[in-house]
Each structure stands twice: as structure tokens, then as C-alpha cells.
N, C-alpha and C positions, 0 to 999 in steps of 0.2 A: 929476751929483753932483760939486759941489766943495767944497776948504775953509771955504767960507762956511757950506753946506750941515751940516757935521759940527759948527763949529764954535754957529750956532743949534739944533741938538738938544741939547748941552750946556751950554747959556747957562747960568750962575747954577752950575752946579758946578764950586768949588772947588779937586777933585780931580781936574779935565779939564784935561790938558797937550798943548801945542804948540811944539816946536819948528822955527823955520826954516832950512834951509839949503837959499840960494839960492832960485830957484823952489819949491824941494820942500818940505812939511812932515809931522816925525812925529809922530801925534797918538799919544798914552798914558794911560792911568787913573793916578795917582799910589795905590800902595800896591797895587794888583792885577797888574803889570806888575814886573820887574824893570828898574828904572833904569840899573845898572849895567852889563848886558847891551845893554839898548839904546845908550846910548853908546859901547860897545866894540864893536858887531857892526851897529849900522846906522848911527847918526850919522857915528863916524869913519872908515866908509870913505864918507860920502856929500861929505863934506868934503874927504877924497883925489880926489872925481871918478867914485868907483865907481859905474855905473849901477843903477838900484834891482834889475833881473833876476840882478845878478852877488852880490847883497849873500852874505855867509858863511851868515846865518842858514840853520837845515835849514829848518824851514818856511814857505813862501811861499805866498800864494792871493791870487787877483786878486778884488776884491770886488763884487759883482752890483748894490748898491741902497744907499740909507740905515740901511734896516734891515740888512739884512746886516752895512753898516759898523758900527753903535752895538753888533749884539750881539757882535761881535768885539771889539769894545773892553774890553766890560762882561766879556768872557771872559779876557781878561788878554794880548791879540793888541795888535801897536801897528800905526798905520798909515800909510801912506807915501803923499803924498798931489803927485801931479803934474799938474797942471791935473784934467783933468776924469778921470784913471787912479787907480787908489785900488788899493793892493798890500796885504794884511794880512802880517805878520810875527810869530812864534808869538814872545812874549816871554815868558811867563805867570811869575811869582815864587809858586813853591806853597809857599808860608809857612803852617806847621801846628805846633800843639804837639808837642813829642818823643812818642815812643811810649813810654807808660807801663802800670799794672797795671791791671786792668780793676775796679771800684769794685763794681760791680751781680752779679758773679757771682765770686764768691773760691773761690777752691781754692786746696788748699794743696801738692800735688803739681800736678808737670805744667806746661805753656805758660802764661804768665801776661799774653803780650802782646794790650794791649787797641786796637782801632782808633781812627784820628782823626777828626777834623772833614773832613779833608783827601780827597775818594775818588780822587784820584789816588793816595795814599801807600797809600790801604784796597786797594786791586785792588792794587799789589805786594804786600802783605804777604800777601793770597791766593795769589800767583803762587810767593813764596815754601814754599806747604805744599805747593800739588798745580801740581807742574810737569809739564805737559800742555800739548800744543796743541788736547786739545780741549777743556779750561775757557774757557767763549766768555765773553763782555759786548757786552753790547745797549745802546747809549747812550740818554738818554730826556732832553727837557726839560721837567719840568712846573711851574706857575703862571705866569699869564700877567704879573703884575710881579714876580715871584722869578727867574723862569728856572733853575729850580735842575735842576743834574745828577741824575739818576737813572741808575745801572746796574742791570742785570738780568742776572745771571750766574749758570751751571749746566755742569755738567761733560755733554755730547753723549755720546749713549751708555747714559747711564746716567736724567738726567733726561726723566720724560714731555715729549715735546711738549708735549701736547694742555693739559699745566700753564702751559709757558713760553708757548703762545700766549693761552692764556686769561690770562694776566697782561700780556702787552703788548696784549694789544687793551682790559685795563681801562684799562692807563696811555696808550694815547691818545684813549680816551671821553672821561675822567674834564678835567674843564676848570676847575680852582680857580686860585683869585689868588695864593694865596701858599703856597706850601710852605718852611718853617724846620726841620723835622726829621722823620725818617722816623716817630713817632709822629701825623704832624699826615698823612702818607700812607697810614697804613694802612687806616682806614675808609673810604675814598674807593675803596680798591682792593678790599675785600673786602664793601662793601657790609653792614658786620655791624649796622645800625642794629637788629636784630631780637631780636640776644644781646647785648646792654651787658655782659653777667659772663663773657662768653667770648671765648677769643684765638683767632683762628682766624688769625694770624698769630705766627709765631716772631720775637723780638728779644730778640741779645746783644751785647756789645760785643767778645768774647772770638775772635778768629782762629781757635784753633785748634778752635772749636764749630763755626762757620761752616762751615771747610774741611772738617768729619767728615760735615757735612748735605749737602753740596754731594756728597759723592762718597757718600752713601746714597742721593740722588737728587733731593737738594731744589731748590730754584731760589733763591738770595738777591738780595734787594734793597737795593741801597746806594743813600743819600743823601749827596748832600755838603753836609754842615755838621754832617752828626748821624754820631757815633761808635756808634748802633746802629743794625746792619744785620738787615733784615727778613727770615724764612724761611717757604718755603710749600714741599706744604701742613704745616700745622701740626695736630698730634693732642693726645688728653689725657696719654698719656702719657709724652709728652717733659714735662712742666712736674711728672715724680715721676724724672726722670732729670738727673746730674749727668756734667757731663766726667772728673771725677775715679774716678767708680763704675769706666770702666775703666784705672785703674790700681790699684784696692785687688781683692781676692781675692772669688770669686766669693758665698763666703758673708755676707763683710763690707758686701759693695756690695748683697747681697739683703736684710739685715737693715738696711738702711739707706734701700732703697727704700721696706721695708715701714711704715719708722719716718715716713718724709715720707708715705705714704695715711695712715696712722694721726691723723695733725697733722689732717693736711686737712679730715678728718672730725668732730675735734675739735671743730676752729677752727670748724666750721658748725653742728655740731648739740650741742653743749657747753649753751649759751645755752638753746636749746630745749630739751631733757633736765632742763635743772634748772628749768624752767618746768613742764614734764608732771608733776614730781615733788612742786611744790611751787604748787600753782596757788593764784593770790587777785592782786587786784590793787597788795596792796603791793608782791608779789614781782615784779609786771611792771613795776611802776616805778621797782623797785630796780635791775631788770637795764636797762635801759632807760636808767634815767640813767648810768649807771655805763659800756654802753656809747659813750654820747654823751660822756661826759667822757673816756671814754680815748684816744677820734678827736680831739678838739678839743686834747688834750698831745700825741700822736702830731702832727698840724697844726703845732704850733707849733716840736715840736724839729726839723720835718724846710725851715721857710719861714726861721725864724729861722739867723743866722751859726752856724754849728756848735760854735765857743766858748759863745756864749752859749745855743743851741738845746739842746744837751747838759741844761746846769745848769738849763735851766728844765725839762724834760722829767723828768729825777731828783726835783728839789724840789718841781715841782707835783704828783707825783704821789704823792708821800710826804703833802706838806701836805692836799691835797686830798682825799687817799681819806682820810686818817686823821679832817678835819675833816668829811665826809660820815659816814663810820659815826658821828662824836661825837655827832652833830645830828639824827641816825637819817632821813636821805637814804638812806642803803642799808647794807646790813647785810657783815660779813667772809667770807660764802659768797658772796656775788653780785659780791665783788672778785677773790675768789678766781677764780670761776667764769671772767670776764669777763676776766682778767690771764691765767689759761691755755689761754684761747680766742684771744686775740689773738697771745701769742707762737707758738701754733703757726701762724698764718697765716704767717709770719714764715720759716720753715722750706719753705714752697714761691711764691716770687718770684712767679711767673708767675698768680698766683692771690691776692696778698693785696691789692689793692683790689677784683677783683669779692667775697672772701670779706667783706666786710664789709657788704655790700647784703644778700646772701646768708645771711648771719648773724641781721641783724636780720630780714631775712620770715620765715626760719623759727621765731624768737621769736615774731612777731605770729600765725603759724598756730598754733604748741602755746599759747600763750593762748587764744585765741578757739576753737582747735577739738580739743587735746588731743594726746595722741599719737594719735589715728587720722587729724587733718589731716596733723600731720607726717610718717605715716606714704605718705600718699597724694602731698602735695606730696613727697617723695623720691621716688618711683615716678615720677610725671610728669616731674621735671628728670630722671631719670634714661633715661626716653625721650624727651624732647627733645634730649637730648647724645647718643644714639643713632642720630637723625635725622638730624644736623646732620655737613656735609661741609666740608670746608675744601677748597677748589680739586680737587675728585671723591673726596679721601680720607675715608673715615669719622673720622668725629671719635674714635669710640670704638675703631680699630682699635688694638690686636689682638683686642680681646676681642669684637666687633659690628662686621662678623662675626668669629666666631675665625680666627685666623690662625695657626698654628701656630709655625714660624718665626720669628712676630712675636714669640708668647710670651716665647721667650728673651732680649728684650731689656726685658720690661715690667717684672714687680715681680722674677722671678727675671733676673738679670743674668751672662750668660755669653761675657765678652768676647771669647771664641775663636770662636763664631760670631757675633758680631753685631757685629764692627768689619770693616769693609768690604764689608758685606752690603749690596747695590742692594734698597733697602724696594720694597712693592710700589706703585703710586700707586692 
């Protein structure tokens, strides 16, 4: 392998640089590499005469093949190229947006800092909560033209093995093209083709959520280029639990809990309730359209620039329901019905796009079969979520099976025992 060799692997890109001094050339990715470093720490001493073994840089590795050479390139390494000798040199420019508020999960006490794109900067700002040498990271690269970093990190000790191995043996199965963010990772790793409405993966963007799971025993998964880091395993009732429940007071944080199952339940059987109660097919197609128009302005304020996605979201929604009741499309109880079915989905994140699948079958069951379909389909999803394990944990734990212990941190919330408590896997 020589500079000819490196320099036909990147024929036609742009962004592929070379510079000569004397026999030797550094080859760099422009924009992935820091310029100025290389200049200061490898060029000008190679210009003084300094032999490539002496250079300052800390890291140095002698490079094995072609491929080896390109993926160090592509890694932000520059390379130092002397006849047929190829030295890689760590130059990497970790250029990330600042750390900012986290958008997806707001509290209003407490940590507010949200992770980046960047998972070099995401693994300090870990290192910064739980300062440990046993908080490990497992490096990963998966899609085979992405090449994109994956970590897999968990505090030793406390997290199951038999979790962390069973998640690195999915991430070196699993053989996809292209991974762009840890959402586009999750079903590949979890295999959930089976539950479309269920997460059987945790994702937040918020540090100090991460750090709390990590040391109850969870295992997180970072991606670099995505600012949400994935958690396993994942239950139902973390997604009726907030960061903030413990810093408010035990009773406030319980009436608060009880307020998000309350939504949730709403948000799904609202729709059908007032179907059971009011059976015919105008009323199906009141509800029916009414929620189809409200997904399609919800669509538009969240695709649309946020300036403009706002004001149409407000206006359309104003104009449009007021013009549907005029025209008798649907009626002011099935607006009603369907506006406080949605805003409660609203109230628990982790749940408001499967809630809208969910919403509409159980409309279609209390139509066709009344409140004793609906009665029956609740029974059934409710032991299908009972069946259902996220990486060996019951989905439904604490409550299937009970877990006592667990209790204390589900609907009733008791921060004194349940902040630093190793869950059980």
C-alpha cells in the first residue's frame, strides 16, 4: 500500500487532502480532521526533519491494509504516508453543537442538560454524573456504509450481564447499511417487529435520566450523530415516571403519577366510551373523521417551520372543526371527545404515537362489537403486555409479577427508597 493506492480510493472526493513534504505525504479528510493541529504537530515538525516515530502527536498506529487506511481517515485520523509505511495520527476535530436544554423531556426543576450529536462529548457528560471506574463502554461500529459509532455502557456491578451480553451479541448479528440515529437502531436490536405500539426500548436525550438508569442497572446505548441515547431493559412503568417526581414531595409526585395513568387511559378508551354510549353510524363517522383531521393538523404543525407550523395548527384547527360542525361532518361532543383524547396522549411521551393506532382499534372494536368487544380487547392487550419481556425483564414489572420493592417507585413514588436502588433484571 502506497500513496497512489489511498489516493484511488478517494478519487472524486473533494474533501480528501494531501499534503507533500519531501518523500512523505499527510493525507486528511477536510472538515472531519482538525487542520490546524495537523499543521502544528505533524506537518511542521516533519518540515524541521522530525522522523514520523518522533512526531508529538499522543496517538500513533502503524496501519495494516487499505481498508484499515480509509477507515481511519473517515474516522478523523490523518495519515503519514512514506513509501510503502502508512502511520495513522489521531487528529480527529470533534466539532458538536454546545450543550443545550433538552427539547423532548422538560422539567422544570433539576438537570437540564441535554446530550449531543457528538458521542464523544455524550460519554463525558456521563463520566461527569457517575464518576466510577466501573462505568464501562463497549465500542461498536455498525452499517456497513455509515460506519457509525455505537457505545454500550453500564455501571459493572450493578448491571445484568446476561443483558449487556445479550445486547452486544444483537449489535454484532444485526448487519444494516446505514444507521443515522439511534431511532433507526432500535428495532434491529430489539427485534420488536411483533409490537409496533410498544417500546421496549428506553430513549431520552436528558444526562441526568440516563445516569439514574445506568446506576438502577440499566445498560444505555449511544449513538453518534443522535442526541437520543437508548435504554434497556425497558418497562411500562417508566414511560408514567418523570425525573422531576423525585425532587417534588412524595404525595405530589404520587398524584401526579396517578394523573399520567389517568391520560393514558383516557387518551385510549375516551373514543370508544363514547362510541359504546352512543352507537349508530353517524357517530362512527363523526369520531372517525374528526380523528383523522386532528392527526393530519397535528402532521402539519409538527413537518411545517415552527413559525409557520404553529399558526397553521391554531388556525386550522379553529377554522376547520368550526367548519365541520357547520356542514354537520361531525358534531361539538365528538370534538370535544377527540381534543381530550388527544391532549391526554400528550401527557405521557413514550406513548403518544403507539396511542393513536391504539385509539382508533378500539373505536373500531366498540362500533362493531360494543362495550363487551372493548371489554375483551382490553383483557387481551392487557395480557399481551404481561407476556412481553424487554431484554428478560417483564414488561409489566412491578405489578406481573409483583414486585414489592418495585412498588414504591411505580404509581406511589417514594424517593427515599427508590433513588439508588439496583432494580432487579
Amino acid at each position: 500500500m502506497d500513496i497512489d493506492d489511498i489516493k484511488r480510493a478517494f478519487s472524486r472526493c473533494e474533501d480528501f487532502a494531501v499534503n507533500s513534504v519531501g518523500e512523505m505525504h499527510v493525507c486528511f479528510i477536510i472538515g472531519v480532521t482538525n487542520r490546524e493541529y495537523i499543521t502544528r504537530q505533524i506537518i511542521a515538525p516533519l518540515l524541521e526533519g522530525c522522523r514520523v516515530e518522533m512526531l508529538p502527536a499522543a496517538a500513533k498506529a502503524k496501519v495494516k491494509d487499505i481498508e484499515d487506511a480509509c477507515d481511519r481517515l473517515l474516522h478523523g485520523e490523518a495519515l503519514v504516508v512514506c513509501g510503502t509505511e502508512v502511520i495513522a495520527v489521531g487528529a480527529q476535530d470533534e466539532q458538536s453543537r454546545d450543550i443545550g436544554v433538552a427539547d423532548s423531556d422538560v422539567t422544570v426543576k433539576g438537570p437540564k442538560a441535554a446530550f449531543t450529536e457528538n458521542i464523544a462529548t455524550n460519554l463525558a457528560m456521563l463520566r461527569r454524573y457517575i464518576r466510577t471506574p466501573r462505568l464501562k463502554s463497549m465500542p461498536f461500529e455498525v452499517g456497513a456504509e455509515t460506519h457509525t459509532r455505537v457505545s454500550v455502557c453500564y455501571i459493572e456491578g450493578r448491571a445484568s450481564e446476561r443483558v449487556v451480553s445479550q445486547i452486544v451479541k444483537r449489535l454484532r448479528e444485526i448487519k444494516p447499511t446505514v444507521i443515522v440515529d439511534s431511532g433507526s437502531l432500535a428495532p434491529l436490536i430489539t427485534g420488536d417487529g411483533g409490537y409496533p405500539f410498544l417500546s421496549l426500548l428506553g430513549s431520552t436525550e436528558k444526562v441526568d435520566k440516563v445516569a439514574s438508569k445506568l446506576v438502577s442497572g440499566r445498560v444505555a446505548i449511544l449513538v453518534d450523530g443522535s442526541p437520543f441515547v437508548l435504554t434497556a431493559p425497558y418497562v411500562f412503568a417508566e414511560s408514567l415516571q418523570s425525573a422531576e417526581d423525585y425532587l417534588r414531595s412524595t404525595w405530589y409526585a404520587t398524584f401526579i403519577r396517578l394523573l399520567r395513568l389517568t391520560a393514558l387511559l383516557v387518551s385510549v378508551f375516551l373514543p370508544a366510551i363514547y362510541l359504546c354510549v352512543n352507537r349508530g353510524k353517524q357517530t362512527f363517522f363523526d369520531v372517525i373523521t374528526t380523528l383523522l383531521i386532528f392527526e393530519l393538523l397535528r402532521e402539519v404543525g409538527v413537518r411545517m417551520p415552527r413559525t409557520v407550523g404553529d399558526a397553521v395548527g391554531i388556525v386550522g384547527s379553529l377554522i376547520i372543526g368550526d367548519a365541520a360542525v357547520q356542514a354537520g361532518l361531525t358534531t361539538d361532543e365528538s370534538i370535544i371527545v377527540i381534543a381530550l383524547s388527544a391532549v391526554c396522549a400528550f401527557i405521557v411521551p413514550a406513548y403518544m404515537y403507539s396511542v393513536t393506532l391504539t385509539r382508533l382499534a378500539f373505536a373500531l372494536v366498540a362500533f362493531f362489537a360494543g362495550g363487551e368487544g372493548v371489554a375483551v380487547a382490553f383483557a387481551l392487550l392487557l395480557g399481551l403486555m404481561c407476556g412481553i419481556e424487554s431484554f428478560g425483564s417483564h414488561y409489566m414489572s412491578p405489578m406481573a409479577p409483583i414486585d414489592p420493592k418495585g412498588l414504591t417507585d411505580f404509581i406511589i413514588s417514594v424517593p427515599s427508597k427508590a433513588l439508588g436502588r439496583r432494580e432487579r433484571p
